[in-house]
C-alpha positions in Angstrom: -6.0 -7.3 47.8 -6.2 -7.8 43.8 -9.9 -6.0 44.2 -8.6 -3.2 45.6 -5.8 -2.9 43.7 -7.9 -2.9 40.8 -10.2 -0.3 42.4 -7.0 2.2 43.1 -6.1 1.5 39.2 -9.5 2.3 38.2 -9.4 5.9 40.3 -5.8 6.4 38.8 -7.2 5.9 34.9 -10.3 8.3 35.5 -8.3 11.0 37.3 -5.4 11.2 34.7 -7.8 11.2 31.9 -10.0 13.7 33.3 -6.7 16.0 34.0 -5.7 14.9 30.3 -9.3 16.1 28.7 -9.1 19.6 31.1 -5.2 20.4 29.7 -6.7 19.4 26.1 -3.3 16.9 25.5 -5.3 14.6 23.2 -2.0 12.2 22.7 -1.8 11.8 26.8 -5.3 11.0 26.5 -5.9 8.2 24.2 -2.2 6.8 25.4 -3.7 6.7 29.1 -7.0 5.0 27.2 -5.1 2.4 25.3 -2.6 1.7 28.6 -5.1 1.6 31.9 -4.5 -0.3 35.2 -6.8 -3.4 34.1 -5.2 -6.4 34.7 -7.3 -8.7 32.6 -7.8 -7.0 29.2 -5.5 -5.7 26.2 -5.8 -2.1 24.9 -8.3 -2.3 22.2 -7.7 -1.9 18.7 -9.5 1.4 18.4 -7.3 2.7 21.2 -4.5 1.9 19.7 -5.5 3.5 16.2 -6.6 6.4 18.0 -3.0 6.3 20.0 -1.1 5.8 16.5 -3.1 8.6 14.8 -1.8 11.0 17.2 1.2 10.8 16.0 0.8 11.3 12.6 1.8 14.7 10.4 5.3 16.3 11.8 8.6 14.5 13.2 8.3 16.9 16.0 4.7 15.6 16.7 5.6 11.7 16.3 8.5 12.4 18.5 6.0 13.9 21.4 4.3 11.0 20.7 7.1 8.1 21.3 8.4 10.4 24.3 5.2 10.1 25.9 4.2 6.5 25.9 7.5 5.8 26.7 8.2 8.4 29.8 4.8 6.2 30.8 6.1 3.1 30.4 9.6 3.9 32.1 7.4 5.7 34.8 5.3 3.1 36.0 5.6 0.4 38.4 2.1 -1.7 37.3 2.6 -4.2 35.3 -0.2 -4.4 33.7 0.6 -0.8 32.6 4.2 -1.4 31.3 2.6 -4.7 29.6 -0.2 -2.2 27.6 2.5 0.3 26.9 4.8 -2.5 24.9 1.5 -3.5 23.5 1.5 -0.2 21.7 5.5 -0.2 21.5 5.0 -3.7 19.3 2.0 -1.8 17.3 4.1 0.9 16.8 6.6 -1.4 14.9 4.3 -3.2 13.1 1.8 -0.8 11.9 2.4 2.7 12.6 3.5 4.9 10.0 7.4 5.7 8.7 7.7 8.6 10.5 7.2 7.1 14.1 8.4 3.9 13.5 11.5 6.2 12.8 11.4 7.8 15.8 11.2 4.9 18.2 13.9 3.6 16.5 16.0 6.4 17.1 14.4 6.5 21.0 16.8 7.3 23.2 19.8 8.3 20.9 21.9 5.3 21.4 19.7 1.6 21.8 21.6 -1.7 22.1 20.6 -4.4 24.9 18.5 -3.2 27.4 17.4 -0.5 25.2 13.7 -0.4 27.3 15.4 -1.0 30.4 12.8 -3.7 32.2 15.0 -6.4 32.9 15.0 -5.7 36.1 11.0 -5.0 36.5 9.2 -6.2 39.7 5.1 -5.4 40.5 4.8 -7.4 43.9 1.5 -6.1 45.3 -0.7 -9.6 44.0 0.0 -12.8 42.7 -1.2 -11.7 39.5 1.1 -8.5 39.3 3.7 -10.8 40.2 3.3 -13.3 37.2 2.7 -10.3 34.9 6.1 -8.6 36.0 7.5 -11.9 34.2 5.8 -11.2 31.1 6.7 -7.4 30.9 10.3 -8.6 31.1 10.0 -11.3 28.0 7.9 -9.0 26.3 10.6 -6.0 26.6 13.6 -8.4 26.0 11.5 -9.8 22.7 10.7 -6.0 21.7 14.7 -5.5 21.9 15.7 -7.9 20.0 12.5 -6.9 17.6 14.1 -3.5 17.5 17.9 -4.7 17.2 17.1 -7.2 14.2 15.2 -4.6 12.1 18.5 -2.2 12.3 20.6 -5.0 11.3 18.2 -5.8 8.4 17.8 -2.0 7.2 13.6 -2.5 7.7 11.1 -3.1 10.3 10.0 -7.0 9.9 7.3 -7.6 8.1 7.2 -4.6 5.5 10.0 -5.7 3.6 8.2 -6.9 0.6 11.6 -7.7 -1.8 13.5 -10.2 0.4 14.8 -12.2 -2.1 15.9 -10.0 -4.4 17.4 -8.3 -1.9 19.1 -10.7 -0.1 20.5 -12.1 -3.3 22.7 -8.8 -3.4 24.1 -8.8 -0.1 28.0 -10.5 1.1 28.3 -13.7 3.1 29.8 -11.8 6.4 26.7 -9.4 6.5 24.2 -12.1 5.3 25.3 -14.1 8.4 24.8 -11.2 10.8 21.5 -11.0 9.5 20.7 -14.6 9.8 22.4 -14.5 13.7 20.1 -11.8 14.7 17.3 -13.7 13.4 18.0 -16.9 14.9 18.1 -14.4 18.0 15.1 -13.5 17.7 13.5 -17.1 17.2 15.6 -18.1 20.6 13.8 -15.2 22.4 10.3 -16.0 21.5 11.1 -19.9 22.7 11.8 -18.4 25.9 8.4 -17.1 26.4 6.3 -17.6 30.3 4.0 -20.2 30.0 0.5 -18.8 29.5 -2.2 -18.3 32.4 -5.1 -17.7 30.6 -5.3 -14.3 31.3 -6.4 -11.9 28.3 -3.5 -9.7 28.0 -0.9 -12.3 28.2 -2.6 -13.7 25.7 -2.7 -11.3 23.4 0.7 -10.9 24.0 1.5 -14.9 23.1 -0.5 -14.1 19.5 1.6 -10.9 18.8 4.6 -13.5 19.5 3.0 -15.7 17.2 3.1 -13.1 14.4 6.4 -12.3 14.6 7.2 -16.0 14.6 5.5 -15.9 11.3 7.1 -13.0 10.2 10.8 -13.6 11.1 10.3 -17.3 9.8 9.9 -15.8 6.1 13.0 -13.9 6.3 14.8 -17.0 8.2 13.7 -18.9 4.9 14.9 -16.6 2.4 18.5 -16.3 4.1 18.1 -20.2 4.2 17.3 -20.5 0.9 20.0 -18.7 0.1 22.4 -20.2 1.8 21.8 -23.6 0.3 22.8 -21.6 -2.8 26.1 -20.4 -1.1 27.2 -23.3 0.3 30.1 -24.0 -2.2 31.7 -20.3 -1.8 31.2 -20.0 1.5 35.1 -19.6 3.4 36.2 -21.8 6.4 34.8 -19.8 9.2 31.5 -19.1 7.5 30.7 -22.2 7.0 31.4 -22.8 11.1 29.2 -19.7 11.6 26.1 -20.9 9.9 26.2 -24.5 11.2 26.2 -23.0 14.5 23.2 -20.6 13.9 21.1 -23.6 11.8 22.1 -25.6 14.8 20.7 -22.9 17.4 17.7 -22.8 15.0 17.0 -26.5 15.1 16.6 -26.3 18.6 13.7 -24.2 18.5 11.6 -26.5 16.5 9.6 -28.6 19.4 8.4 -25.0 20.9 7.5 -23.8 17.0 6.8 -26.7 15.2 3.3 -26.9 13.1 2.1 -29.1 10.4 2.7 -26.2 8.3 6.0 -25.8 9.0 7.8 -29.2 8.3 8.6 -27.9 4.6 10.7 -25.0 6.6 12.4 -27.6 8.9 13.0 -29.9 6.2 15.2 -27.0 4.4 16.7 -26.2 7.6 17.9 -29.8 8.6 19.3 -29.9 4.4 21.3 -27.0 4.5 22.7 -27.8 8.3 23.8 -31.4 6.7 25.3 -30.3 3.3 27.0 -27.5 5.4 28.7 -30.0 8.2 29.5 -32.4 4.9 31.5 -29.5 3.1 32.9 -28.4 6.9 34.2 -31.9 7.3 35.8 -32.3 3.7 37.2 -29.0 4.6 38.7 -30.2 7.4 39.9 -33.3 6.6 41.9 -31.5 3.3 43.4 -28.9 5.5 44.3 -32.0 8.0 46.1 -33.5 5.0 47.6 -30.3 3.7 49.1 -30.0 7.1 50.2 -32.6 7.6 52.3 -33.0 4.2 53.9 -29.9 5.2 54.9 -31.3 8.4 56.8 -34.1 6.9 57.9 -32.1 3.9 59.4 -29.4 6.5 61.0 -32.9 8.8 62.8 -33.6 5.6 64.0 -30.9 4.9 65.3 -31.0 8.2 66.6 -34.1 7.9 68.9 -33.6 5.1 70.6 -30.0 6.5 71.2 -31.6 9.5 73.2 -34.8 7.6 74.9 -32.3 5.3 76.0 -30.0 8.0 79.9 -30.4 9.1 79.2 -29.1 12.5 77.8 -32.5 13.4 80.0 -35.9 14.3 78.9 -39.2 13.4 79.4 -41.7 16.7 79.4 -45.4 16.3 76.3 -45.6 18.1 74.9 -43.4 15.1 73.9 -40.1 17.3 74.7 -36.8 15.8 76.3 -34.5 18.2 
């Protein structure tokens, strides 16, 4: 069954390209080069610069562009189709030029959760397909979140070249949605298929891989920072980033490299001098509260002994 599945996906490639080449639509063309039926290997890079190329010069053109590869990738039912097309989604982000990086962010008008809609993606005809179908489903949820974090931070990740500086400027309520949507995005890419040894998934784990680099830079800075912050930080912010450090933490075993422990270290710190502060905070508002109680009990106390609408009993009850 897989070989002739692999034989109809073969016929499909060389009849849409031919049809492509006759109706002279060179961006159809190299997109149905760089995204092809084969199961076993990624688009190559030369495709994918050819694929990117094509949507160089005008908005209108870059638009055509997006539309296309991604009327292909909401048209098909292969996965190893849908996986080639978020190949060249994820390329897109990462190296394609301002002008179609903004127009897939702005693909379709409104994005959100779900923005490429695969959640729900199935390709049953082969036990391959079948494990690939998983993997077009992480991959779309991790370009979502991809595309949902770089909104949030103003920038694609990874072309930011000013973090610090930036980040230096920007409030403790929108520097923790930053840091949240992060963290997201670390979460996500622990929740990756195990791989299979198959060539496109994994050059799908080593594009994971660079955006775990990537997004742990920015994680770092916003750490950094943070360390910095811990002293004006309110009540409830404090609470918020404990919670995200602690979601963070989490993700170490699946990310963890010798390389990284310097990271970790700074991320264990700040959780700890954060719960420290939350606890003194607690404990001073615990104490505040309760001296009102008994402040507001004496008060109390001595209306209700002053008041001549109460009788003394023997017993000592007021009534």
């Amino acid at each position: 069954m897989t070989k002739l599945t692999n034989l109809i996906g073969i016929i499909k490639d060389k009849a849409s390209q031919s049809k492509a080449a006759l109706l002279s639509k060179r961006t159809t063309l190299s997109l149905l080069r760089a995204t092809s039926h084969d199961s076993s290997t990624p688009p190559t890079r030369k495709h994918l610069a050819t694929l990117l190329s094509s949507g160089d010069g005008s908005r209108a053109t870059a638009s055509a562009a997006v539309e296309v590869l991604m009327d292909r990738l909401q048209g098909t039912n292969n996965a190893a189709v849908a996986l080639k097309c978020l190949i060249a989604v994820h390329h897109i982000i990462h190296h394609g030029s301002f002008i179609l990086q903004d127009q897939l962010s702005v693909y379709p008008s409104a994005g959100g959760r779900n923005y490429l809609n695969l959640s729900n993606f199935r390709h049953n005809t082969d036990p391959t397909s079948w494990e690939l179908s998983s993997w077009v489903r992480w991959f779309a949820q991790h370009i979502e979140q991809l595309l949902c974090t770089s909104r949030i931070l103003g920038f694609f990740l990874g072309t930011s070249t000013d973090s610090e500086d930036r980040v230096s400027g920007v409030a403790n309520a929108d520097l923790l949605t930053e840091f949240d949507s992060l963290v997201a995005l670390v979460e996500g890419i622990c929740k990756r298929p195990e791989p299979n040894g198959n060539r496109l998934v994994e050059e799908i784990v080593k594009l994971a891989r660079e955006d775990w680099g990537v997004a742990q830079v920015e994680v770092g800075v916003r750490v950094s920072e943070f360390k910095e912050r811990l002293g004006g930080l309110k009540f409830g912010e404090a609470v918020e980033l404990v919670c995200c450090l602690k979601r963070l933490e989490q993700c170490q075993e699946m990310m963890d490299g010798a390389r990284q422990l310097r990271f970790w270290d700074l991320v264990r710190e700040v959780k700890d001098k954060a719960g420290i502060q939350l606890y003194r905070e607690e404990a001073k508002f615990r104490s505040e509260t309760l001296k009102l109680r008994l402040s507001q009990s004496d008060r109390f106390s001595s209306r209700l002994l002053n008041s001549p609408h109460f009788l003394r009993f023997p017993s000592g009850r007021f009534m």
